[in-house]
KEGU-999479 format. One line per field, with one value per residue (C-alpha): y, x, z. Coordinates in steps of 0.1 Angstrom, whole numbers, plus 5000, padded with zeros to 4 digits. Example, Ala and Ser with C-alpha at 12.3 -4.5 7.8 and 13.67 -1.06 7.14 Angstrom:
<atoms>
c2 <- [4955_4989]
c1 <- [5123_5137]
c3 <- [5078_5071]
</atoms>
This chain:
<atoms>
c2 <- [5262_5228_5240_5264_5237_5214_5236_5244_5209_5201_5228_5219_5182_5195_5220_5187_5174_5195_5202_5164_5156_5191_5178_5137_5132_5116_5124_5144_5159_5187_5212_5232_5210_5208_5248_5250_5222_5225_5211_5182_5156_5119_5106_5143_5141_5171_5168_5196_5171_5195_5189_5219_5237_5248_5217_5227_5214_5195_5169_5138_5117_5080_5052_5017_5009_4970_4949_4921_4899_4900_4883_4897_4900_4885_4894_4874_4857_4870_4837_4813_4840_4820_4813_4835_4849_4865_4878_4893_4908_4919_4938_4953_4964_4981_4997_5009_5028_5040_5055_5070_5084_5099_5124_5158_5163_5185_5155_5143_5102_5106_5083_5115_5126_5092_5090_5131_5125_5090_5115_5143_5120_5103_5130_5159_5181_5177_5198_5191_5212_5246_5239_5252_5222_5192_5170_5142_5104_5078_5052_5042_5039_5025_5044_5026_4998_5014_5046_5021_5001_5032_5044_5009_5008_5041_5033_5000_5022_5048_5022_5005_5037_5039_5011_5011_4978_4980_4945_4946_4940_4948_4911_4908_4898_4871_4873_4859_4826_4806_4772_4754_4730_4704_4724_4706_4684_4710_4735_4765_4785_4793_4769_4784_4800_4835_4849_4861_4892_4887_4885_4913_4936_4924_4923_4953_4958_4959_4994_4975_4975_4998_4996_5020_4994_4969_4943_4923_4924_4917_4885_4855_4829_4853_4849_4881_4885_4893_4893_4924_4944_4981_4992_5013_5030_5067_5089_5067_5075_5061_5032_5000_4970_4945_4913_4884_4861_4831_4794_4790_4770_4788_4824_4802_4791_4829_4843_4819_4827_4867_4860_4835_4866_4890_4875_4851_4855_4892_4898_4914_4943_4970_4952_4942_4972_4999_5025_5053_5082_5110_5150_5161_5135_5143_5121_5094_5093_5055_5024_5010_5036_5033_5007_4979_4945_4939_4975_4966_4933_4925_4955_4983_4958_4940_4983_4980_4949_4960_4995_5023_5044_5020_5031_5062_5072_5106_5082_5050_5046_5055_5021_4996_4970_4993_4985_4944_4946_4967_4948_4917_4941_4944_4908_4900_4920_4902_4868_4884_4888_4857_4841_4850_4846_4882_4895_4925_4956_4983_4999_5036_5060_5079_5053_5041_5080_5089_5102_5113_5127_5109_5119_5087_5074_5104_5131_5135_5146_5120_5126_5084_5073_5042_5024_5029_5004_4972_4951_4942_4921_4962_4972_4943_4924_4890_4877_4844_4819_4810_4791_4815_4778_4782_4806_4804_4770_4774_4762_4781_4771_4765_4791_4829_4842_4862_4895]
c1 <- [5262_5246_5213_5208_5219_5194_5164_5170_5174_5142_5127_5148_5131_5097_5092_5109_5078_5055_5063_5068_5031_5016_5031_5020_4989_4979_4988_4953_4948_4926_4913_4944_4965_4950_4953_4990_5004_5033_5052_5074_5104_5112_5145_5160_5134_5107_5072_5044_5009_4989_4950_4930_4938_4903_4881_4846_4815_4810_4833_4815_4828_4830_4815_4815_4778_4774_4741_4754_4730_4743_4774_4806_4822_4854_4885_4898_4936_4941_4960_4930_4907_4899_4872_4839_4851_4882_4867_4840_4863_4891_4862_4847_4879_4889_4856_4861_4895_4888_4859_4881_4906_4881_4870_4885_4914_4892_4874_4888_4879_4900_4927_4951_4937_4940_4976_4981_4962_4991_5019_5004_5007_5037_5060_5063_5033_5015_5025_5016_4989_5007_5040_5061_5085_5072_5061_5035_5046_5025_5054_5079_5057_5028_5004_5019_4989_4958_4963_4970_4939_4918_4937_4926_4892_4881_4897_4878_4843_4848_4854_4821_4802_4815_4806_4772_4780_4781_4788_4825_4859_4892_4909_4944_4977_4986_5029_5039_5026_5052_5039_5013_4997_4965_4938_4922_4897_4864_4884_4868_4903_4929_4963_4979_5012_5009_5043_5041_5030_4992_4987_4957_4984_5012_4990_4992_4963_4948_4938_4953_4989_5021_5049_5068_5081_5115_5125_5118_5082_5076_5100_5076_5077_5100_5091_5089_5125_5112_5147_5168_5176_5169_5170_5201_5194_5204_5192_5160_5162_5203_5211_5196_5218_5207_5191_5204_5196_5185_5167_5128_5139_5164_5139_5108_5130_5143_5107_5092_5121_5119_5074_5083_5110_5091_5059_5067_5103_5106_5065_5061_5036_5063_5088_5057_5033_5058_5075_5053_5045_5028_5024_5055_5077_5098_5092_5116_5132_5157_5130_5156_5144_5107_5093_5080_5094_5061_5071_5105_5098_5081_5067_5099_5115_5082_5082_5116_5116_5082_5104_5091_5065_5062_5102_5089_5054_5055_5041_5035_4998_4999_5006_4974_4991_4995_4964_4959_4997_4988_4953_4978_5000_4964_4956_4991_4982_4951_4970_4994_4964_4954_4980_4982_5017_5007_5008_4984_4973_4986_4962_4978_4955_4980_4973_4935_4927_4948_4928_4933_4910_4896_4875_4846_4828_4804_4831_4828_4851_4852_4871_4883_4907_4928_4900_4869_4895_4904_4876_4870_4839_4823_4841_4820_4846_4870_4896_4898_4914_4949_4982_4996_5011_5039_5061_5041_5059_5086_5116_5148_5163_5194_5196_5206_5200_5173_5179]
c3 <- [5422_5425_5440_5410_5384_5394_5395_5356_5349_5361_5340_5308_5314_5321_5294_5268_5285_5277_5245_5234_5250_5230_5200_5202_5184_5151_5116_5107_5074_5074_5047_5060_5049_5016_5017_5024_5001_4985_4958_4973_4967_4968_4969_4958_4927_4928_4923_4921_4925_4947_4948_4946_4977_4987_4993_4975_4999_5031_5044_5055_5081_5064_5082_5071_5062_5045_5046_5068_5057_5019_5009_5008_4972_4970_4954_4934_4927_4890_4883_4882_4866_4831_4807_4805_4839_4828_4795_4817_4840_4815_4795_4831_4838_4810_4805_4834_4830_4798_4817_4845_4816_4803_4829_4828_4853_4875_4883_4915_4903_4873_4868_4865_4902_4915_4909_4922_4954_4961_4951_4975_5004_4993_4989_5014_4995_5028_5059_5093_5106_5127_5112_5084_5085_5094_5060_5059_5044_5044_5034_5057_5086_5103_5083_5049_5049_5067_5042_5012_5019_5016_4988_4967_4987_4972_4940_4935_4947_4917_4894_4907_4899_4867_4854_4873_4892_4928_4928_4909_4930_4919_4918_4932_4922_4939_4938_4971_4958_4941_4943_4926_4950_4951_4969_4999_5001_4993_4993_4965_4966_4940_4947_4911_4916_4906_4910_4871_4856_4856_4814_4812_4826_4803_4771_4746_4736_4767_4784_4817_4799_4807_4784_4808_4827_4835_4808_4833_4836_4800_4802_4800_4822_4845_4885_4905_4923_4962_4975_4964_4993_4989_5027_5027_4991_5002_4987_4974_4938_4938_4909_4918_4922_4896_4898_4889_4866_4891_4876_4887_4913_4929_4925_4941_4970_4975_4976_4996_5022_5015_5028_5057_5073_5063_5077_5105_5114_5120_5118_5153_5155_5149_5127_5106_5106_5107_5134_5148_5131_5147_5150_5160_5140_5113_5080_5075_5042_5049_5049_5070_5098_5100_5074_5083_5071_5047_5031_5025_5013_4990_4984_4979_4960_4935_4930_4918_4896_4877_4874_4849_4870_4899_4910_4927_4946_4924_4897_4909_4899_4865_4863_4865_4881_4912_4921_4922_4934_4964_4969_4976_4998_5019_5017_5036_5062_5067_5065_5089_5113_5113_5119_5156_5173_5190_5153_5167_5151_5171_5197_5198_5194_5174_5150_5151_5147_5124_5098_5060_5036_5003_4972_4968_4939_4939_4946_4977_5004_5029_5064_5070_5101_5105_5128_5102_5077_5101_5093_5058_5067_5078_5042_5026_5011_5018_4995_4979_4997_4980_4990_5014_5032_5004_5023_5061_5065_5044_5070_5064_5093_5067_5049_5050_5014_5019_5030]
</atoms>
C-alpha cells in the first residue's frame, strides 16, 4: 500500500510542478487580449470599456530615446505655480483638453479613450492570454505604479502633441505635503504645503474642473484626510465610513503619520510596491491581499475623499485631477527610491517584463514593459524638489492613529 502511495505522491507534486512553472510568467498584453475583451466588473459594478478589438497597424516596441545632453523638464508642485507661470500653464492646459475632448471617440488620444483604455485594465475586461478565466488588474499589485506611470507618461506626450509643445509637463499635486517650511539655503524647490485641492482644478470655469465630486473637495481651506482605512471594504463598491470632521492641526499630524508608515515604517520592497502578480494568478479583488502600502494609502483613500468619478477605476479619469494626483503617486515612488533602507525595485523578471500595450501621441500602438519605465532621467523628466522631510521624519513613535 505504501510503496504505491508514494509513487503517486511524487507525481501529484511533480505535475503541481510543472504546471505552476508553465504557468509563471509575466502579465503580457497582446493583440489577443485586445481581441477577446470582455465587458468587466469592479467591486460588483459592470463595465463594458473595450477598445477596438482588432489593433489596426504595426506595434512598435517603445524604447526610451531623450537627448541627454538637453535638460530634463520638470514637473512641477501645483501649489507654488503663481504669476505669469500659472496663467501660462492654466491656459496650456486647458487648451490642451479642450483639444483632447474634441477628438472623435475613435481616436485612441481622446479624453473619452484615455479614461476606456484605465477602465480596460482596471476591471477584469482583459483576459490572460490561453485562458477563459483568468482576468487582468493592474491595481492591487506590483504592477499598480510601473503601469500608472505609463498611463500619465503617455497622457502627458498626447497632450504635448496637441498643443505642438514638446517641451510641456503635466505639473503634480503635491498632497502628502502638509507643512509649509523655509526652503534651504539655495535651495530652488517648492516648501508650500499643498495638501488642498489645487485651485485650477477646483475653479468652475475652468476646463480642468469636475463638479462630480465629494463636498469635500470643494470645501476651502479643507486638508486632504490620508488616514481613512478602506482595506477591508468587501465588496469594493460597499458604503464608505465617513470622515471626520478633524481641526488643521490634528488632519496635518494624521497625514504626515499616514506617509511616514506608509513610506518608511512598513516601505519594504513588497509591502511598498505591491504582491506578485503573474500568468497563472488570479486577480485580487481585497487591497488588503495584494496592494501595496502606497496604494492603500494615500492613494485608495485621496480616491475616496475627492469621491464622484475618482471612487471607482470604471471612471476614474474623467476626472482631471486624476492625473497631477497620480503624477504625485509616481513622484513617491521615486522618493521611496531614494531613500535607500533596501527600499529596492523588485528584480523578478515577472515584473521588469511585464509588458502592456499603449496608444502615443501620434496613435500609435506601442508594446512598453515595466523595465523601459524605471528611470525617469531615460523618460526625460525629474520633478521639482518639494518638502517630502514633512512626513520622512515625522516621529510617531507615540502615537497609533494612523491606520
Amino acid at each position: 500500500m505504501t510503496s504505491t502511495v508514494v509513487p503517486i505522491l511524487f507525481i501529484q507534486i511533480l505535475l503541481s510542478i510543472v504546471v505552476t512553472t508553465t504557468l509563471a510568467g509575466p502579465i503580457t498584453i497582446t493583440r489577443e487580449t485586445f481581441r477577446t475583451c470582455r465587458p468587466g466588473t469592479w467591486g460588483g459594478i459592470p463595465s463594458d470599456c473595450c477598445p477596438p478589438k482588432l489593433i489596426k497597424g504595426p506595434i512598435v516596441d517603445f524604447c526610451p530615446t531623450f537627448d541627454a545632453s538637453k535638460p530634463l523638464r520638470v514637473r512641477k508642485a501645483l501649489q507654488c505655480l503663481s504669476g505669469h507661470e500659472l496663467e501660462t500653464y492654466t491656459r496650456k492646459l486647458e487648451r490642451g483638453y479642450a483639444l483632447m475632448r474634441a477628438l472623435p471617440d475613435s481616436d485612441p488620444r481622446s479624453f473619452k479613450r484615455q479614461n476606456a483604455i484605465h477602465c480596460a485594465y482596471g476591471t477584469g475586461s482583459f483576459v490572460q492570454d490561453g485562458s477563459t478565466n483568468l482576468t487582468i488588474d493592474i491595481h492591487l499589485n506590483w504592477l499598480f505604479l510601473p503601469w500608472h506611470r505609463m498611463f500619465v507618461y503617455f497622457h502627458e506626450r498626447i497632450l504635448q502633441k496637441l498643443l505642438g509643445d514638446p517641451e510641456f509637463s503635466l505639473h503634480f499635486w503635491n498632497f502628502d505635503n502638509s507643512v509649509t517650511a523655509t526652503p534651504r539655503h539655495g535651495s530652488h524647490g517648492c516648501y508650500k504645503a499643498g495638501h488642498f485641492m489645487p485651485p485650477i482644478y477646483s475653479d468652475p470655469s475652468k476646463a480642468t474642473f469636475e463638479p462630480n465630486r465629494s463636498s469635500k473637495a470643494f470645501e476651502p481651506n479643507r486638508p486632504v484626510d490620508l488616514s481613512l482605512d478602506l482595506s477591508q471594504r468587501v465588496p469594493l463598491s460597499a458604503p464608505i465610513p465617513p470622515f471626520p470632521n478633524r481641526t488643521l492641526e490634528e488632519q496635518t499630524r494624521r497625514n504626515r503619520e499616514v506617509m511616514h508608515r506608509s513610506v518608511i515604517t512598513l516601505g519594504n520592497t513588497t509591502s511598498f510596491i505591491g504582491k506578485p502578480y503573474r500568468v497563472g494568478d488570479t486577480r485580487v479583488i481585497i487591497p488588503a491581499t495584494g496592494a501595496g502600502t502606497i496604494e492603500r494609502w494615500p492613494h485608495n483613500t485621496l480616491h475616496v475623499w475627492i469621491g464622484g468619478w475618482m471612487l471607482q477605476p470604471i471612471t476614474a479619469p474623467i476626472d482631471p485631477i486624476f492625473y497631477p494626483f497620480h503624477a504625485n503617486m509616481e513622484r513617491l515612488w521615486s522618493v521611496w527610491r531614494k531613500l535607500g533602507y533596501g527600499h529596492d525595485d523588485p528584480t523578478d523578471p515577472d515584473w521588469l517584463d511585464a509588458t502592456f500595450l499603449f496608444w502615443d501621441e501620434n496613435a500609435v500602438m506601442r508594446r512598453v514593459k515595466v523595465r523601459d519605465f524605471l528611470d525617469l532621467n531615460a523618460l526625460g523628466y525629474r520633478y521639482e524638489e518639494v518638502n517630502d522631510a514633512s512626513w520622512i521624519f515625522f516621529d510617531n513613535s507615540t502615537s497609533s492613529s494612523a491606520p
